[in-house]
Short mmCIF file of the C-alpha atoms (twelve columns), coordinates in Angstrom:
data_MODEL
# 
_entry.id   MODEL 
# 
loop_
_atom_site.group_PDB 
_atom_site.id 
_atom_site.type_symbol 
_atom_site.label_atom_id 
_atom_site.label_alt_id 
_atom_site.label_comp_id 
_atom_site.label_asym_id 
_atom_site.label_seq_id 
_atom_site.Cartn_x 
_atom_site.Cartn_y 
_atom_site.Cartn_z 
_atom_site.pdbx_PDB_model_num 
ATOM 1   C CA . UNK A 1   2.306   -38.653 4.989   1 
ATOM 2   C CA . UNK A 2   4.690   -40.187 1.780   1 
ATOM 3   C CA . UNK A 3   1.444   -42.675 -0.036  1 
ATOM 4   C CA . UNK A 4   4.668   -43.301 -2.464  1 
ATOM 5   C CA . UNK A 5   2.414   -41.686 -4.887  1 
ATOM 6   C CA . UNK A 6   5.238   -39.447 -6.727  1 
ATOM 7   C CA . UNK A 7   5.493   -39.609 -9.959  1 
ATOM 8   C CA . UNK A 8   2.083   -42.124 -10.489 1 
ATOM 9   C CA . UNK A 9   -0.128  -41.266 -13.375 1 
ATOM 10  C CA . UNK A 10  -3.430  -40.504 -11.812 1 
ATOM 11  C CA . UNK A 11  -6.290  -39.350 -13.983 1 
ATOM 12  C CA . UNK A 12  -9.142  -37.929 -12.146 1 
ATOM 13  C CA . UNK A 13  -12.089 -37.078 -14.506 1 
ATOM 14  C CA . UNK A 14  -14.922 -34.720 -12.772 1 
ATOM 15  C CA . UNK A 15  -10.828 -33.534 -11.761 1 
ATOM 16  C CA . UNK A 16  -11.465 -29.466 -12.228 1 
ATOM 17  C CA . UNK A 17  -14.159 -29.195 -9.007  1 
ATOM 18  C CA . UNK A 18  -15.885 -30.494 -6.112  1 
ATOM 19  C CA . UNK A 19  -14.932 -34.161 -4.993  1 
ATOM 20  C CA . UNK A 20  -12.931 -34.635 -8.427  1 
ATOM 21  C CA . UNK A 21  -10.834 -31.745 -7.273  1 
ATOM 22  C CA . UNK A 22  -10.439 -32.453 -3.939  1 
ATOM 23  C CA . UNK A 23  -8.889  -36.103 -4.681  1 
ATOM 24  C CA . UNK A 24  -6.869  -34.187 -6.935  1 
ATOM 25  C CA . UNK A 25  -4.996  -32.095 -4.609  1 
ATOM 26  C CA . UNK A 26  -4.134  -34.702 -2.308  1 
ATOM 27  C CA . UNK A 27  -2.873  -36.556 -5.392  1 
ATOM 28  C CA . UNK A 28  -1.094  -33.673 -6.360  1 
ATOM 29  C CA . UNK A 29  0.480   -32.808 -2.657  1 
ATOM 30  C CA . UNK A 30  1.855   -36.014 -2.975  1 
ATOM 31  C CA . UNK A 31  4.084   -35.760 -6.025  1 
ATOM 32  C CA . UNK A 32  1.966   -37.600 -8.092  1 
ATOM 33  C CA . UNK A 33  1.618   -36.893 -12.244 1 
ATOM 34  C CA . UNK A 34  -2.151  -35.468 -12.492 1 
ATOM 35  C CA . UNK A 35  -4.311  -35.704 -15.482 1 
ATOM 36  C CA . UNK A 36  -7.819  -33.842 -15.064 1 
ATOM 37  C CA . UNK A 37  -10.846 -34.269 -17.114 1 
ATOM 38  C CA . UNK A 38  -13.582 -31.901 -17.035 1 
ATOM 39  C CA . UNK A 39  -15.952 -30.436 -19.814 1 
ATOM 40  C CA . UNK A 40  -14.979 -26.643 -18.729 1 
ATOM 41  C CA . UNK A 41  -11.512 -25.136 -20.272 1 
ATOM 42  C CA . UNK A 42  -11.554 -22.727 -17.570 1 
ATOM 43  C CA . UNK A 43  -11.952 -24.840 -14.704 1 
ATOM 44  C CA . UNK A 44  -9.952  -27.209 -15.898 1 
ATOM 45  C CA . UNK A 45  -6.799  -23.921 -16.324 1 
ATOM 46  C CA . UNK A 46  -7.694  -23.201 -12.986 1 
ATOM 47  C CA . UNK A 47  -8.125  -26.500 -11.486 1 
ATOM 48  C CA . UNK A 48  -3.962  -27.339 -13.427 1 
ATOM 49  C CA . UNK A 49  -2.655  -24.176 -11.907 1 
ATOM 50  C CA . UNK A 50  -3.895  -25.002 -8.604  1 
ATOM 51  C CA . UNK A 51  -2.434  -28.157 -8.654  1 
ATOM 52  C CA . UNK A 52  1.050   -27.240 -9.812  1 
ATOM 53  C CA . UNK A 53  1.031   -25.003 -6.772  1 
ATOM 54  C CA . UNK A 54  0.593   -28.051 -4.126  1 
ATOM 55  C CA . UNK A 55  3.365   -30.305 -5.701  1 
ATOM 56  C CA . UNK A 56  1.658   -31.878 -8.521  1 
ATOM 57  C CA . UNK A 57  5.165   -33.492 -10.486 1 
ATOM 58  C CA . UNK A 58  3.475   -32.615 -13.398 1 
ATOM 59  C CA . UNK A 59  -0.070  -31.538 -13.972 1 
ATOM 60  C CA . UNK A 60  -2.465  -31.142 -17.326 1 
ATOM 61  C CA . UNK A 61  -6.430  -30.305 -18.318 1 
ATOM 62  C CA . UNK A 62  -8.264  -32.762 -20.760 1 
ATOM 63  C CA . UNK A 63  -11.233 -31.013 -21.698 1 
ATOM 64  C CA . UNK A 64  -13.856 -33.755 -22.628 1 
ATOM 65  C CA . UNK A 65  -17.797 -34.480 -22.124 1 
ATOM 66  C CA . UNK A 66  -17.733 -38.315 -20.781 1 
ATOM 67  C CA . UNK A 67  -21.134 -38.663 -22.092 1 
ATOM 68  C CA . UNK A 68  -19.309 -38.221 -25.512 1 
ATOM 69  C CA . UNK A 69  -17.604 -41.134 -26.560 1 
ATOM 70  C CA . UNK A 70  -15.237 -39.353 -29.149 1 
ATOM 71  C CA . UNK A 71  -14.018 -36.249 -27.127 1 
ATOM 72  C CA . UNK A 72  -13.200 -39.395 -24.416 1 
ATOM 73  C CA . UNK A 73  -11.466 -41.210 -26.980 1 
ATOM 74  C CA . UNK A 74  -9.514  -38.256 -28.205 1 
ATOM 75  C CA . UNK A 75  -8.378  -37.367 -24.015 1 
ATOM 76  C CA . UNK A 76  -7.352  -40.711 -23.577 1 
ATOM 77  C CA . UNK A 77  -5.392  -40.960 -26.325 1 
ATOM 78  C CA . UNK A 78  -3.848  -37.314 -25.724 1 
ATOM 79  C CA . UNK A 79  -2.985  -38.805 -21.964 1 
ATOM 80  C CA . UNK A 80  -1.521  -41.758 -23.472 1 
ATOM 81  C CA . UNK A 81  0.814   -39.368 -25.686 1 
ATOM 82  C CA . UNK A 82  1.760   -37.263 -22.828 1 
ATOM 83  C CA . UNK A 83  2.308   -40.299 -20.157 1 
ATOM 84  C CA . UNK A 84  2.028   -43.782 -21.864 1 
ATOM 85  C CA . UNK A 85  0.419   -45.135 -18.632 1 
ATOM 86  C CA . UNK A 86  -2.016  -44.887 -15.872 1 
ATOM 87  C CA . UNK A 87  -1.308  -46.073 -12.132 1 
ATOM 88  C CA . UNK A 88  -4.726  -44.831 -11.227 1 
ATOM 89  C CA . UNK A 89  -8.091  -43.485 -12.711 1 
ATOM 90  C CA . UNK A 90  -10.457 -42.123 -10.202 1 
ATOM 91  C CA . UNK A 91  -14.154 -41.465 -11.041 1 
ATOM 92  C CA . UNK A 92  -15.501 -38.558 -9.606  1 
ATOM 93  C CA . UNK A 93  -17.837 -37.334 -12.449 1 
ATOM 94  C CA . UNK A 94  -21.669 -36.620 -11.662 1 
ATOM 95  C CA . UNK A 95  -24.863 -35.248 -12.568 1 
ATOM 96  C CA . UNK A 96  -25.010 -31.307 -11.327 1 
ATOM 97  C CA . UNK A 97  -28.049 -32.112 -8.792  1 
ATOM 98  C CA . UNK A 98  -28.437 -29.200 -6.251  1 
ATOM 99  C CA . UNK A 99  -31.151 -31.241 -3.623  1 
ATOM 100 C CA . UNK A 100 -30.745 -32.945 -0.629  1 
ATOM 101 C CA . UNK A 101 -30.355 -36.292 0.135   1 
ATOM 102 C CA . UNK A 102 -34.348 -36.602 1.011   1 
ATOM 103 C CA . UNK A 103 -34.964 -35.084 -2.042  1 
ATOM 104 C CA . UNK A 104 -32.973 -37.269 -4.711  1 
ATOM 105 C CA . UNK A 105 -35.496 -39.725 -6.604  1 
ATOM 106 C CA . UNK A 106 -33.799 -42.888 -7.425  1 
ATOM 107 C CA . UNK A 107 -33.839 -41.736 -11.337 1 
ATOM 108 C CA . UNK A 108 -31.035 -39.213 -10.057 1 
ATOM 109 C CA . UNK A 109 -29.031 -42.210 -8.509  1 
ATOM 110 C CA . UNK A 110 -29.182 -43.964 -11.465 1 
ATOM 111 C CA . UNK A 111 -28.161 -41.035 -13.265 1 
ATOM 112 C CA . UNK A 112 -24.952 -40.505 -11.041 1 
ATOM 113 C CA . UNK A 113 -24.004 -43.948 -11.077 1 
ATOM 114 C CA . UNK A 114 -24.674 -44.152 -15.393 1 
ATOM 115 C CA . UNK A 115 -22.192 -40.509 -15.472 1 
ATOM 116 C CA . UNK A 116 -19.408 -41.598 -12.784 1 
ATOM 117 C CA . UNK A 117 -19.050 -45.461 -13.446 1 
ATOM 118 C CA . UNK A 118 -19.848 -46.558 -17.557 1 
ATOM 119 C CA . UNK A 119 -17.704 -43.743 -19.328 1 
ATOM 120 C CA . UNK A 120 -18.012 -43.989 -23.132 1 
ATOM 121 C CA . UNK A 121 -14.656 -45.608 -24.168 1 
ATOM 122 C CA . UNK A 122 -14.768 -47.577 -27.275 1 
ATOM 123 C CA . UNK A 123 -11.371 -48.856 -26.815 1 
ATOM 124 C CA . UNK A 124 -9.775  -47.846 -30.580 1 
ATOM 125 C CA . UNK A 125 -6.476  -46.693 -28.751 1 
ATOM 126 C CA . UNK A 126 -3.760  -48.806 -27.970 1 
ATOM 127 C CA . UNK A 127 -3.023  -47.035 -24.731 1 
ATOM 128 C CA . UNK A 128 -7.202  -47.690 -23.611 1 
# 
């Protein structure tokens, strides 16, 4: 199915595994440009490669900790060097909880919502 995504700046951060990754690839099968952020080096080699191989048009690792407002600030502004614009940023960061549904007290929701949704940008970039 053509989404008449190819070529669109997407930036997935929580991009190298799990959900993040997953959005990725379908982002990537269609054409698009994919920027992944991740706190891993590794993952986030792998994760590239991986992409690249379904049809990403282009396809690079931004290692950063969102919690940290200044290695956020510098990926941005390193995304903004390579691409000068975003079409789409998807959210897929979260807290590494290994429990079930039942077992999640609403401390870890908060927690999940806090990672994925209020990343530390202080907005000193032109391109943020």
């Amino acid at each position: 199915m053509d989404l008449g995504l190819k070529d669109a700046v997407v930036i997935v951060q929580g991009g190298s595994r799990g959900m993040g990754l997953a959005a990725a690839e379908r982002f990537a099968a269609e054409g698009a440009k994919i920027g992944i952020i991740g706190r891993t080096q590794s993952d986030l080699d792998t994760a590239v490669q991986k992409l690249q191989a379904l049809g990403a048009s282009d396809a690079a690792g931004f290692r950063a900790d969102i919690q940290n407002t200044a290695e956020v600030n510098t990926a941005f502004q390193a995304i903004g060097a390579r691409w000068h614009h975003i079409n789409s940023l998807v959210n897929a960061a979260g807290p590494e909880i290994v429990l079930g549904f039942e077992d999640l007290s609403d401390q870890d929701w908060f927690d999940s919502v806090d990672i994925g949704a209020f990343v530390n940008v202080d907005g000193g970039s032109d391109f943020i």
